[in-house]
C-alpha positions in Angstrom: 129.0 127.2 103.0 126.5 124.6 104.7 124.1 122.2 102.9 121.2 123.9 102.9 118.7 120.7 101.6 119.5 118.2 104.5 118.5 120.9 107.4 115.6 121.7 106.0 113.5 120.0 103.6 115.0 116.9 103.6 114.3 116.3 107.5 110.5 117.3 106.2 110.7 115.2 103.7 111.5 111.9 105.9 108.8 112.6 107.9 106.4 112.7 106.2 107.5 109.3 104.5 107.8 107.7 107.7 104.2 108.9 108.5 102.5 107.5 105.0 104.7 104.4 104.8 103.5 103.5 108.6 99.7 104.5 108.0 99.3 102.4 104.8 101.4 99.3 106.1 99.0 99.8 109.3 95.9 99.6 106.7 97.6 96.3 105.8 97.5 94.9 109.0 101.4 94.6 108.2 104.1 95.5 111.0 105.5 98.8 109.7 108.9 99.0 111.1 111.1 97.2 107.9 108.9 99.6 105.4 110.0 102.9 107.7 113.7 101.4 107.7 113.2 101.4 103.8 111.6 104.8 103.6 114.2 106.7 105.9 117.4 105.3 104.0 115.7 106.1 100.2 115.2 109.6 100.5 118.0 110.5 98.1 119.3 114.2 97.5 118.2 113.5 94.1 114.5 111.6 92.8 116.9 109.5 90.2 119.0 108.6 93.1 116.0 107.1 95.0 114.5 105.6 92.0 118.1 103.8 91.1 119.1 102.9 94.7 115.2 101.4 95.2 115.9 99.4 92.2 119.1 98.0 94.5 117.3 97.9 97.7 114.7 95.9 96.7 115.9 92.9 95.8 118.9 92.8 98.3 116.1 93.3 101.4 114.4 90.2 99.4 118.0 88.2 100.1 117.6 89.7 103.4 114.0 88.3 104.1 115.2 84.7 102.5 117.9 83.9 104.9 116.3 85.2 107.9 113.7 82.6 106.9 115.9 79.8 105.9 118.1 80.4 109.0 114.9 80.7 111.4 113.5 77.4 110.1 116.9 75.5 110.7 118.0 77.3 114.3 115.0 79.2 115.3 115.8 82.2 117.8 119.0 81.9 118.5 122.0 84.0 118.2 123.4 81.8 115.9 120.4 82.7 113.3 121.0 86.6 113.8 124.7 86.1 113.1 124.1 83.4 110.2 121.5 85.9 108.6 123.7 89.0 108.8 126.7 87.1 107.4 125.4 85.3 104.6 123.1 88.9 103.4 126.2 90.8 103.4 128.1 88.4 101.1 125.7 87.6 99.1 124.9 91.0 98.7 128.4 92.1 97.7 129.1 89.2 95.5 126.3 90.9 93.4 127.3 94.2 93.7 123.7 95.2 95.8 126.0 97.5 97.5 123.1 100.4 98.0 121.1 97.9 99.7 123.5 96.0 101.7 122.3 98.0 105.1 118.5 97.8 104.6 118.7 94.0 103.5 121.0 93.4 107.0 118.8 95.5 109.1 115.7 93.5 107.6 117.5 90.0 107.9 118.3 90.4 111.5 115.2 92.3 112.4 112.7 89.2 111.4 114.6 87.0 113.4 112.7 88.3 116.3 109.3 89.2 115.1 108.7 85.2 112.9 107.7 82.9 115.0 105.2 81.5 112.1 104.2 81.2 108.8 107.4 82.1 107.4 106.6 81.9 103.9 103.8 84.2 104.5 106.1 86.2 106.6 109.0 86.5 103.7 106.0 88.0 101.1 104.7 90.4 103.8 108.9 91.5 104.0 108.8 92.3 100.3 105.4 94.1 100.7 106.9 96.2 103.2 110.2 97.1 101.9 107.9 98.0 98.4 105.6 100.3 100.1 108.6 102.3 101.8 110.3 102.1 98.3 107.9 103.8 96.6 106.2 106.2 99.1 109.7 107.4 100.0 110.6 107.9 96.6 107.2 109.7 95.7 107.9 111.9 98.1 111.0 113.0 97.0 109.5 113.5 93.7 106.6 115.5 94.8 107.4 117.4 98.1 110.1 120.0 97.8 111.3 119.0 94.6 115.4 118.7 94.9 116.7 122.5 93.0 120.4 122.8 93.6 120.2 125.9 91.7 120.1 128.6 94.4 122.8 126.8 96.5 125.2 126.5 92.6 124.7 130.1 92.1 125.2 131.3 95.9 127.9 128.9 96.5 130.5 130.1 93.1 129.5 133.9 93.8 130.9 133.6 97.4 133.9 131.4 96.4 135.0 134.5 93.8 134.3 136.5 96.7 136.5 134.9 99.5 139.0 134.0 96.8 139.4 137.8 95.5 139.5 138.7 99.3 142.6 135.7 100.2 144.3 137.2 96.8 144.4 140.8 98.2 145.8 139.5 101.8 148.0 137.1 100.1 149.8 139.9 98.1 149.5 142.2 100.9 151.6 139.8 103.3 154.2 139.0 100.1 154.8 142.6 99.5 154.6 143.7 103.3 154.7 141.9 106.0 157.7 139.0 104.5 158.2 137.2 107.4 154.7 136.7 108.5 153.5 133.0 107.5 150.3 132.0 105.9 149.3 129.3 107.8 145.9 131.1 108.7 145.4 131.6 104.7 146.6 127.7 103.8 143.1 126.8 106.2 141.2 129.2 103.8 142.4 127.7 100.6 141.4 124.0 102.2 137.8 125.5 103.0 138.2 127.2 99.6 138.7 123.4 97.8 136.2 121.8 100.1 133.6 124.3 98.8 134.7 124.1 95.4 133.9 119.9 95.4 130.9 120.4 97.5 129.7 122.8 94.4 130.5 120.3 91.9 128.2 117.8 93.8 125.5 120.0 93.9 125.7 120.4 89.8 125.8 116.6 89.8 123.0 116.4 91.6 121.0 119.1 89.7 122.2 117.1 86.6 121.1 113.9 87.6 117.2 115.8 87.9 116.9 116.5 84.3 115.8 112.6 83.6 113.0 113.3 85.9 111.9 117.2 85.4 112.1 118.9 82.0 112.5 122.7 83.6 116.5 121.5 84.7 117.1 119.6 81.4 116.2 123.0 79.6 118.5 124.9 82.0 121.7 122.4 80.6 123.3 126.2 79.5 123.1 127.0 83.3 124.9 123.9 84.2 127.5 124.0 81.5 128.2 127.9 82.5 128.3 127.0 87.0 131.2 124.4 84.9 133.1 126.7 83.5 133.0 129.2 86.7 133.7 126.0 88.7 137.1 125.5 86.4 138.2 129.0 86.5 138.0 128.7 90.5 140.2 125.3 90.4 142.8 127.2 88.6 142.8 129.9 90.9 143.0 128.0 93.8 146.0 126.0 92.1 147.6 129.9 92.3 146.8 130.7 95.3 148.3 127.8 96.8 151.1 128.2 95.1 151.6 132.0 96.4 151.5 130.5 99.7 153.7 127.9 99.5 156.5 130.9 98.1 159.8 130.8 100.6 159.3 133.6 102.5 162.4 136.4 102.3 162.2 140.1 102.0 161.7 141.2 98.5 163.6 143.6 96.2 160.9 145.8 94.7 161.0 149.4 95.8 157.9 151.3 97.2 156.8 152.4 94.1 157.0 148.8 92.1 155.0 147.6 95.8 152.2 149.9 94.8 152.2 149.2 91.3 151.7 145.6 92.2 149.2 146.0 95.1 147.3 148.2 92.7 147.0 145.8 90.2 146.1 143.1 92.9 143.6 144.9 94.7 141.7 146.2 90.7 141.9 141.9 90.3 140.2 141.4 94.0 137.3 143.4 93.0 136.8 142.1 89.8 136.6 138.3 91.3 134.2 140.3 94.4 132.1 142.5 91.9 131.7 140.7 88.6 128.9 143.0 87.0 131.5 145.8 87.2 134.5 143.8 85.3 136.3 146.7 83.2 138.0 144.9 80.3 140.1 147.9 79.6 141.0 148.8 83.0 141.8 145.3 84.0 144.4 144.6 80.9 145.8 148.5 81.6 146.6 146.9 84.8 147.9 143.5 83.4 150.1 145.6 81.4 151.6 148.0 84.2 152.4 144.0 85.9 154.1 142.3 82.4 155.9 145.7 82.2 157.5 144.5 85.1 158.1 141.1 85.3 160.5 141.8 82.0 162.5 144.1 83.8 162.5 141.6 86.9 163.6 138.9 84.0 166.6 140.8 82.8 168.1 140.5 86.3 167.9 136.5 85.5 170.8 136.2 83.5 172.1 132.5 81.8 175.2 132.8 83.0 173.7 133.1 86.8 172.9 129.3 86.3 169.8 129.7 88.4 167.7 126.5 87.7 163.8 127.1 87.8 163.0 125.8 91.6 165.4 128.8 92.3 163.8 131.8 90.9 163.4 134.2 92.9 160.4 135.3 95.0 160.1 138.2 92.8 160.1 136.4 89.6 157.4 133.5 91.0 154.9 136.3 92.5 154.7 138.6 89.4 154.3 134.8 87.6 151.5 134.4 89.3 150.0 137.1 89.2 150.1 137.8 85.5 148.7 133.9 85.0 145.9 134.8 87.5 145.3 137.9 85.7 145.1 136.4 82.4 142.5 133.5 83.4 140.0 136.4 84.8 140.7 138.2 81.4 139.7 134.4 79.6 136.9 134.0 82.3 135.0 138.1 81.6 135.4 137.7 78.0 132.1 138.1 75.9 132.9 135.5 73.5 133.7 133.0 75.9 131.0 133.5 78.1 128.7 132.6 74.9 131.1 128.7 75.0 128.2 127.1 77.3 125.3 128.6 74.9 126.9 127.1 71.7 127.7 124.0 73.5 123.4 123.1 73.5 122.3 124.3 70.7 
């Protein structure tokens, strides 16, 4: 999965920031490169971002534009005032925690060192002029051109994680039951793209979340949200499975063909449900979950007290019908009509 926002309207989005922020600082008579340094760095993924960050930005570029000043007075242009004025804005700005707007207030600081040469009170006001100007035309922008929507990417992003996951299951079991001695290092790098996607997902409902203080049309889709949640928690679990299936000590198993295709029956029914959600079969899938439980308790007998087998060494058998029932039984949780009403209730 890419991010689709920063390729596309994002990069459309700076520019025409850039363009505004330069033509009204030019109507000013005001030198436009701090305000485009402000305007490029504040276009946010989200409009609250921007608007929080500018309140950040704004006055750290201010402590920014003051020691340049003080530091030009005392030294001039020297390359003792550059490193001075990017020294002291840094600290200053993370004693007060102005951590958003430590790199625009240093940029600005060392900047005005070479373009003061007078009038450097007048000089420090135009500074805060500029860095308003990019502030608020950036942030405009972002509000009104190609609003951020992180809905699309939520939806597209959790459908093709049930997808690839449903596909890595079916391989999984496949190389368990078949092909023992074959590793999964090939599969592990899945399940790491697998998690990468899963947090990248969560971002994008954090972001979508963060809109509804700006636009009413995401606050009113809160159910939405709370649902792309609960899909995002089912997938964490699996992957938690799934990892574990790979991590299992590879050895040839006991089963018998016919116990194989009982399993690999059951796994490949699972695969589609996680591929083809509209076509989950309640009654098909726990006919399934039944034909597995049936047996694991036959696998159990052979697990006898008196073996003295502790828990890290169950066998292979044991762990992978484990797993497979548990992973059955959260897609049974996941499909079920009265929990897919939870997020519903939760907003009303």
């Amino acid at each position: 999965m890419r991010s689709f926002h920063f390729n596309g309207s994002r990069i459309v989005k700076t520019g025409i920031a850039i363009f505004l922020t330069a033509i009204i600082c030019e109507w000013f008579n005001w030198p436009p490169v701090f305000a485009v340094i402000t305007a490029i760095v504040t276009i946010e993924p989200t409009v609250s971002d921007s608007i929080k960050k500018g309140f950040v930005r704004f006055p750290a570029s201010a402590i920014g534009s003051a020691f340049a000043v003080l530091f030009i007075t005392l030294f001039g242009n020297s390359p003792i005032t550059y490193t001075l004025a990017a020294v002291a804005t840094i600290l200053v700005c993370y004693r007060l925690n102005l951590h958003a707007g430590l790199l625009v207030a240093t940029l600005t600081a060392v900047a005005m060192v070479e373009v003061i040469h007078s009038n450097y009170l007048i000089a420090f006001f135009i500074r805060l002029g500029t860095t308003t100007v990019g502030l608020l035309v950036s942030t405009a922008v972002n509000m009104l051109v190609f609003p951020p929507n992180y809905r699309k990417d939520i939806l597209t992003s959790i459908q093709s994680i049930g997808e690839r996951a449903g596909s890595m299951l079916e391989r999984t079991f496949r190389k368990n039951l078949y092909d023992e001695h074959e590793d999964h290092l090939g599969e592990r790098e899945n399940l790491k793209q697998l998690t990468k996607d899963i947090k990248r997902t969560e971002t994008f409902i954090n972001f979508q979340r963060n809109e509804s203080k700006i636009y009413p049309w995401v606050k009113n889709r809160e159910a939405e949200l709370l649902m792309a949640e609960r899909q995002l928690t089912f997938l964490h679990n699996l992957e938690f499975h799934l990892g574990t299936l790979l991590h299992i000590p590879r050895q040839i198993t006991s089963w018998t063909p016919t116990e194989r295709h009982v399993i690999m029956q059951a796994v490949t029914q699972l695969a589609h449900d996680l591929k083809h959600s509209i076509d989950y079969d309640p009654e098909k899938h726990r006919a399934q979950l039944q034909h597995v439980t049936d047996l694991f308790w036959e696998d159990t007998k052979c697990i006898t007290a008196d073996e003295g087998i502790h828990p890290s060494q169950f066998p292979p058998e044991f762990v992978i019908l484990y797993e497979l029932i548990t992973i059955y039984d959260l897609v049974d949780q996941y499909y079920d009509p009265a929990s897919l009403k939870v997020a519903q209730k939760e907003v009303q």
